[in-house]
C-alpha positions as CSV (number, residue, x, y, z in Angstrom):
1,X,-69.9,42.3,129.4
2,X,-67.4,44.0,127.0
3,X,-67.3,43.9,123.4
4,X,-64.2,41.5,122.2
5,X,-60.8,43.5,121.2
6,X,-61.2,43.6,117.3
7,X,-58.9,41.2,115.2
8,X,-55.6,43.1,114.2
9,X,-54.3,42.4,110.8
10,X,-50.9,42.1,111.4
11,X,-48.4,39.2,110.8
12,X,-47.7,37.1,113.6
13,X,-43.8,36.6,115.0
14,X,-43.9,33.0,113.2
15,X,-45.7,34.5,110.3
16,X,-43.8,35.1,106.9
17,X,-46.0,36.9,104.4
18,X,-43.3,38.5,102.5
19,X,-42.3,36.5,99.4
20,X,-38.8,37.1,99.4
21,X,-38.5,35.3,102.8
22,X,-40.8,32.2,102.3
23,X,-38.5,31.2,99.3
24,X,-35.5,31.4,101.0
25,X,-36.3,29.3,104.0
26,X,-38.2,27.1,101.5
27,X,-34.7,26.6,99.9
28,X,-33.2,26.2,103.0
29,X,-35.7,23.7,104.2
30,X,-35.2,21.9,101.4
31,X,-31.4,21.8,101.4
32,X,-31.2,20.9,105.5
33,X,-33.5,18.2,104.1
34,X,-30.8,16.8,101.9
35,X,-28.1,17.3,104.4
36,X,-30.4,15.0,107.0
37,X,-31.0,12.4,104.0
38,X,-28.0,12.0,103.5
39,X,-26.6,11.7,107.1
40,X,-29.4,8.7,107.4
41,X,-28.4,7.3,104.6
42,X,-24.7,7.2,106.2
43,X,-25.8,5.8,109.5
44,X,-27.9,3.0,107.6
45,X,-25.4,2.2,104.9
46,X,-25.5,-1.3,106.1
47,X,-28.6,-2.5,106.6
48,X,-29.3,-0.4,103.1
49,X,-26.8,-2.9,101.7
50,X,-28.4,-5.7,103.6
51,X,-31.7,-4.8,102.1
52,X,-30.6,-4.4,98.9
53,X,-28.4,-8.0,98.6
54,X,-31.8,-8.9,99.8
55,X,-33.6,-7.5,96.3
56,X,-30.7,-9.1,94.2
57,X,-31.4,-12.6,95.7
58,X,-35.2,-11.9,95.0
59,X,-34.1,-11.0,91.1
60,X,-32.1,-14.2,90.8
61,X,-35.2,-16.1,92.5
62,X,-37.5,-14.2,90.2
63,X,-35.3,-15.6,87.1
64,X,-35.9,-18.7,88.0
65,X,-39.5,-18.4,88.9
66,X,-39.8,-16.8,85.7
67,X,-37.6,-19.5,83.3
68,X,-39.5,-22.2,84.8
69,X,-42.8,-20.6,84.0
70,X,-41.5,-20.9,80.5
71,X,-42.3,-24.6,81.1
72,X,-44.6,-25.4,83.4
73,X,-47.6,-23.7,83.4
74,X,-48.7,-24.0,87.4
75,X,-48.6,-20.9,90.1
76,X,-46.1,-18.5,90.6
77,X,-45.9,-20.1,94.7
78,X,-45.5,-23.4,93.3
79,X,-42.8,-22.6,90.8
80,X,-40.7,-20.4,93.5
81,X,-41.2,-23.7,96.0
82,X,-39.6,-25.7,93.1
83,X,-36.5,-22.8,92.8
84,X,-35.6,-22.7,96.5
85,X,-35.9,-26.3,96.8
86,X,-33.0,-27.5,93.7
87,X,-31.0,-24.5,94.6
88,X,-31.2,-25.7,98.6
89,X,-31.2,-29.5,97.4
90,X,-27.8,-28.2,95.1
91,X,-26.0,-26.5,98.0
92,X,-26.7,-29.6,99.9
93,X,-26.1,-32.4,98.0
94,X,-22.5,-30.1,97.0
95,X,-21.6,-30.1,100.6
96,X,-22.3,-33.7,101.4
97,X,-20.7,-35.0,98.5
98,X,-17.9,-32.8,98.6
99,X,-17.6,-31.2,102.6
100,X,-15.0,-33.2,104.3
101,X,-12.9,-32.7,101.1
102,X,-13.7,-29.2,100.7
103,X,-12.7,-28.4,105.0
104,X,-9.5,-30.4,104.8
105,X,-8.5,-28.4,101.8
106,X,-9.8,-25.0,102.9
107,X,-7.3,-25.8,105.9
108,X,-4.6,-26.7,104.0
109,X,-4.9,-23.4,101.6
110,X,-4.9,-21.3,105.1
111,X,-1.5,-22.7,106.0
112,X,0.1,-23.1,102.2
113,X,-0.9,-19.3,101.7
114,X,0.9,-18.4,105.1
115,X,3.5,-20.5,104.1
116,X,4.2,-18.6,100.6
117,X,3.1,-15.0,102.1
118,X,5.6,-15.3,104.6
119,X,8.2,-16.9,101.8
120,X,7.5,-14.0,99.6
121,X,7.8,-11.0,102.1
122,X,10.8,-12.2,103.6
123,X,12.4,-12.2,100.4
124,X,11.0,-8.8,99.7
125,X,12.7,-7.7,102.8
126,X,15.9,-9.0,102.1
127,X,15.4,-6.4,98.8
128,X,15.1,-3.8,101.1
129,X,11.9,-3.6,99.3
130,X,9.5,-4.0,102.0
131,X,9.7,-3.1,105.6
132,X,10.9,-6.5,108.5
133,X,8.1,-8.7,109.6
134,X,7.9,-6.9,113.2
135,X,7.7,-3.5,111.2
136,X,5.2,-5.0,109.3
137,X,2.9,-6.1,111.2
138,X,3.0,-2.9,113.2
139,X,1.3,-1.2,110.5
140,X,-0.9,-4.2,109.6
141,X,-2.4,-3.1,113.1
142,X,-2.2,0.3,112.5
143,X,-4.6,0.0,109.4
144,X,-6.8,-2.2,110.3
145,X,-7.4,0.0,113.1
146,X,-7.9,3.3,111.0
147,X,-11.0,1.1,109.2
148,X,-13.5,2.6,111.2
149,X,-16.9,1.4,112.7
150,X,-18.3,1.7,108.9
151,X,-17.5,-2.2,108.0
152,X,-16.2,-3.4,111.1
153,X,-19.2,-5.4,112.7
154,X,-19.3,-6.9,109.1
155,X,-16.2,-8.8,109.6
156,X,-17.9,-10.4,112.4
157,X,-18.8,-13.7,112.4
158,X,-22.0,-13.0,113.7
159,X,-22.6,-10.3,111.6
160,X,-21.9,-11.8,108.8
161,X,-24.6,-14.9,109.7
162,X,-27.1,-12.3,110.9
163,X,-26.8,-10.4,107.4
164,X,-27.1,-13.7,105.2
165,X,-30.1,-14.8,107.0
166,X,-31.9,-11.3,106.6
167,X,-30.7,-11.0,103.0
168,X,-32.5,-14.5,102.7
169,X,-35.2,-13.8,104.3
170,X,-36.0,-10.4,102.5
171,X,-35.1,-11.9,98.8
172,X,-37.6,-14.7,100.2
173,X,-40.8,-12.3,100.5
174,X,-39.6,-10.1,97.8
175,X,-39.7,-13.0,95.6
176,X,-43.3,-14.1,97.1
177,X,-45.0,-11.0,95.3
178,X,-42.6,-9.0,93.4
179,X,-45.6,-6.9,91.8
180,X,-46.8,-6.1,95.3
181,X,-43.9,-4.7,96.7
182,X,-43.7,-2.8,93.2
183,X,-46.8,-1.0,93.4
184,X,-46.2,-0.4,97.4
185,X,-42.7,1.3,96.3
186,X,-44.9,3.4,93.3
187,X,-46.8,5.0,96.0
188,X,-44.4,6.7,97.7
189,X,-44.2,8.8,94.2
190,X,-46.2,12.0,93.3
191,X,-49.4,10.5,90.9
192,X,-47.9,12.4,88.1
193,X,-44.8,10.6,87.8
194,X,-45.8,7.4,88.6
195,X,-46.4,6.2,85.1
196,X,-43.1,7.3,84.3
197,X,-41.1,5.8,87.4
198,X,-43.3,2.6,86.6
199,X,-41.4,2.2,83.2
200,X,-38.0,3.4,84.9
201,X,-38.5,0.6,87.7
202,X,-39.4,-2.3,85.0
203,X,-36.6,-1.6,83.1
204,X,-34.3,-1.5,86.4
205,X,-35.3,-4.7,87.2
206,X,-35.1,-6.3,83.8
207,X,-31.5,-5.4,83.2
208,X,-30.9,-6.6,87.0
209,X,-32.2,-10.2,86.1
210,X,-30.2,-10.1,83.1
211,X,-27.0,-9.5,84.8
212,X,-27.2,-11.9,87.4
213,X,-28.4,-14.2,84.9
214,X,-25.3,-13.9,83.0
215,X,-23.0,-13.6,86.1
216,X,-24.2,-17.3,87.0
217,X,-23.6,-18.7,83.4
218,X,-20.1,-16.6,83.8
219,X,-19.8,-18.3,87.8
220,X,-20.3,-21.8,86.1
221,X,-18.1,-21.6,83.1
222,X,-15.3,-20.2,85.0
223,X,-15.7,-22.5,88.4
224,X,-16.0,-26.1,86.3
225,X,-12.7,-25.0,83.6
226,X,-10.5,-23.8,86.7
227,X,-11.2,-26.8,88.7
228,X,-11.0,-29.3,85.5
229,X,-7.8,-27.8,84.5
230,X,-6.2,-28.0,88.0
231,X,-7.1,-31.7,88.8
232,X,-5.2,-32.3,85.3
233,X,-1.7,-30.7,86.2
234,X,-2.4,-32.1,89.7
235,X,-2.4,-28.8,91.2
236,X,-3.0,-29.2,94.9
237,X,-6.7,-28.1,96.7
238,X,-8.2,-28.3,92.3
239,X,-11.6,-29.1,93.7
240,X,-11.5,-25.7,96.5
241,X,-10.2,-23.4,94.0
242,X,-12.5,-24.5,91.0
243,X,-15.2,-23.5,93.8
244,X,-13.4,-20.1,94.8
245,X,-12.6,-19.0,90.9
246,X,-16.7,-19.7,90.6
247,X,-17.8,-17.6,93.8
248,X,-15.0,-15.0,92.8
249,X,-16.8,-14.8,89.0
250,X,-19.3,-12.9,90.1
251,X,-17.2,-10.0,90.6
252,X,-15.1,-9.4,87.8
253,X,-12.1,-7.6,87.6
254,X,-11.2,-8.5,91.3
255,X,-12.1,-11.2,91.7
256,X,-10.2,-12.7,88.9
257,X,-6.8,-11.2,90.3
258,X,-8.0,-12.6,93.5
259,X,-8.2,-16.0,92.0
260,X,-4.9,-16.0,89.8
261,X,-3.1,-14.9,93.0
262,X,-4.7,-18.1,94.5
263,X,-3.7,-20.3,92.2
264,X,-0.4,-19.4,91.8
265,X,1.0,-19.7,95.8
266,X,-0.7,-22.8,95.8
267,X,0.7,-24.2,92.7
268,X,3.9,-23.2,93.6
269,X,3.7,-24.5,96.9
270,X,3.2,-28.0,95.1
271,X,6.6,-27.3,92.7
272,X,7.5,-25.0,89.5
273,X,5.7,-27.4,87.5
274,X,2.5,-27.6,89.2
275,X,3.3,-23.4,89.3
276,X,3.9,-23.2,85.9
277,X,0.7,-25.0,85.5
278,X,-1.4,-23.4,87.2
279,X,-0.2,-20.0,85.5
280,X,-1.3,-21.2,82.1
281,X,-4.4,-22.3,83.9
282,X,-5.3,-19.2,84.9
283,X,-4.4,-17.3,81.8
284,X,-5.7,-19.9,79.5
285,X,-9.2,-19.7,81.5
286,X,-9.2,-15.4,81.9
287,X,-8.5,-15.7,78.0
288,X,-11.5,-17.6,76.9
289,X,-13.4,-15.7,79.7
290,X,-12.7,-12.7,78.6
291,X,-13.0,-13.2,74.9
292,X,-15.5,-15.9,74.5
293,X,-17.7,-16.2,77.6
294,X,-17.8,-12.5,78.3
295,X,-18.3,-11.0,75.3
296,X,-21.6,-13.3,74.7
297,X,-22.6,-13.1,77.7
298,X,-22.9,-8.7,77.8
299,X,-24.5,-9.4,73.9
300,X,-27.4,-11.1,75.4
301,X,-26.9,-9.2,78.6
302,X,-25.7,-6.3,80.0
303,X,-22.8,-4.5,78.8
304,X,-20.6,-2.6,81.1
305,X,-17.2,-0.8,80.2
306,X,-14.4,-2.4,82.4
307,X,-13.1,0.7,83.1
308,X,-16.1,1.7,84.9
309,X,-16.9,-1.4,86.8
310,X,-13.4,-1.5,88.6
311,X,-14.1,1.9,89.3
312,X,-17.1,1.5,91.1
313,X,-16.0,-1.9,92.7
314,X,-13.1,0.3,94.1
315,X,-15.2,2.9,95.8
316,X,-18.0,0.2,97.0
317,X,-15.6,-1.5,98.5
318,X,-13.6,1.4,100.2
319,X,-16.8,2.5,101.6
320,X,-18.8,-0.1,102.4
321,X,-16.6,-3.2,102.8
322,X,-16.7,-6.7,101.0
323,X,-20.2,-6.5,100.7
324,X,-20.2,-3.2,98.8
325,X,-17.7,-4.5,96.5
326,X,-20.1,-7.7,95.7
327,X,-22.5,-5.1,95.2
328,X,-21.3,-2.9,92.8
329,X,-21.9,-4.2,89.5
330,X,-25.9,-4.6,90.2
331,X,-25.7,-0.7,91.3
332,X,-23.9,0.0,89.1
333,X,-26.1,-1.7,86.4
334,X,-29.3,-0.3,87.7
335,X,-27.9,3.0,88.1
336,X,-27.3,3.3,84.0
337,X,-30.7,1.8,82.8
338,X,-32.7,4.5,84.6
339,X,-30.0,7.3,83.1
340,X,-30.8,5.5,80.3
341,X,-34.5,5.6,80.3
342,X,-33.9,8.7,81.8
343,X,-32.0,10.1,78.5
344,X,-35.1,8.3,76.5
345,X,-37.5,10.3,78.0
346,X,-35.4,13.5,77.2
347,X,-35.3,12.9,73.6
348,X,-38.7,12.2,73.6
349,X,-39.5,15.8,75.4
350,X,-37.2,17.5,72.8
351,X,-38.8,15.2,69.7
352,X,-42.7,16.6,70.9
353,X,-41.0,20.0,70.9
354,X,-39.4,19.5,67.9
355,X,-42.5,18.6,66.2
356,X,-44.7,21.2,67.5
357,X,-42.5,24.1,66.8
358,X,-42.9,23.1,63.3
359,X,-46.8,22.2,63.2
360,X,-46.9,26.0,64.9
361,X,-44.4,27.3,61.6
């Protein structure tokens, strides 16, 4: 039997033993890395954003749980099966008392907007300020058609039922055992920075509940005065757009032009007065939103620069469709308390420096 052939101490073809070379395809391992994170994260833009709606109706459940526990001192279970059951006891008794009302208007506003639209770009024509209806509507097509497959399966009706009853069901078990799913997210982080991300991820979540918080109280306040307000100057369809101006609160900005738009075609529709009315309404109720409601509400809140909000509702919803754009201001929210905390840390590094350069002197 023959002796083995000895073991030869040179690299292998797959073998890098050179420094120079390991670094370099580290750093090019890590930067086709990035590259593939971030074309997931493209494909799976929606049902990210599904997911995520998901975690902001677990923080407004969470509120709750947490404001009733204020008051009754029973089980967290208990106190979320109170939460969903007024909210779902709300929703329904609104509907019953208020559905068949609600329908016939919500048709009505359909064929009083058409009504005006078509009023309104007709005269623009005649201006020679907009192109002819059959010009129009050519590039109506034309756009919606360049929208891409991005947002279109949201505009589906089934899409859209599918994605509320996932975004209800994951806020449902997120809300179930918030702490859980916590610690579950802190393991995916390196042991050393887990402390750190632990404070980062409280904070997140606290200024989260504190904006949705105050984007309710800002929902309810605007919703009750608009609808109040209407019914007085008899504007037509006061109870729907009472309920629209509400829904529409939550994102600001946009959603008010969205509203006073409303309000107007259908005042106008009714008459100059009822117009006229409805004009003041609108201004009148923006006004004391804007300087009463809004400015206590970020005091006790969260406080985000206008400037930077319609900026990031104009992106959100230019990438990711209507439900980016109701998105935007939690992102954008929990985006700036970690930069924040972020910052913190920072000064605290540079303070410790600080310090020991001079214990050292």
């Amino acid at each position: 039997m023959s002796d083995p052939a000895p073991l030869t101490d040179r690299p292998a073809p797959i073998e890098f033993r050179e420094g120079f070379v390991r670094r370099e395809l580290t750093r090019a391992a890590i930067w086709l890395g990035l590259i593939a994170a971030m074309a997931v994260t493209v494909l799976l833009v929606q049902p990210l954003l599904v997911i995520f709606a998901g975690l902001v109706f677990a923080t407004l459940l969470d509120g709750g749980v947490r404001l009733l526990g204020r008051m009754l001192p029973i089980g967290r279970a208990w106190r979320l099966l109170i939460v969903v059951l007024v909210v779902a006891t709300f929703l329904l008794g609104t509907f019953y008392l208020t559905g068949v009302e609600v329908t016939q208007q919500v048709t009505q506003l359909r064929s009083t907007l058409e009504t005006q639209a078509g009023r309104v770009t007709g005269w623009l024509a005649e201006q020679g300020l907009m192109p002819k209806t059959s010009d129009l509507n050519g590039l109506l097509k034309q756009s919606m058609g360049s929208i891409g497959k991005l947002t279109s399966w949201v505009g589906t009706a089934v899409g859209a039922v599918t994605s509320l009853f996932m975004i209800l069901v994951i806020g449902l078990f997120l809300a179930m055992d918030p702490e859980g799913y916590a610690r579950g997210l802190q393991w995916f982080v390196p042991r050393a920075a887990r402390a750190e991300f632990a404070i980062t991820q409280g904070r997140v979540m606290f200024t989260l509940r504190r904006l949705l918080a105050g984007r309710l109280l800002g929902m309810a306040v605007e919703g009750v005065l608009t609808g109040i307000a209407l019914m007085i100057g008899g504007v037509p369809m006061a109870l729907l757009l009472g309920i629209i101006a509400g829904i529409l609160a939550f994102i600001p900005n946009i959603g008010a032009i969205i509203t006073g738009a409303l309000m107007i075609a259908v005042g106008f529709s009714a008459g100059s007065d009822a117009g006229f009315w409805a004009i003041g309404t609108y201004l009148v109720v923006q006004t004391f939103d804007g300087y009463v409601v809004v400015p206590m509400v970020a005091k006790r809140t969260v406080d985000l620069p206008p400037a930077l909000t319609l900026s990031t509702q104009i992106m959100a919803s230019a990438l990711f469709g209507i439900l980016g754009l109701a998105l935007a201001d939690p992102m954008t929210a929990m985006i700036k308390s970690a930069l924040q905390r972020r910052s913190e840390r920072e000064a605290e590094r540079d303070g410790d420096t600080t310090r020991a350069e001079a214990d050292m002197a």
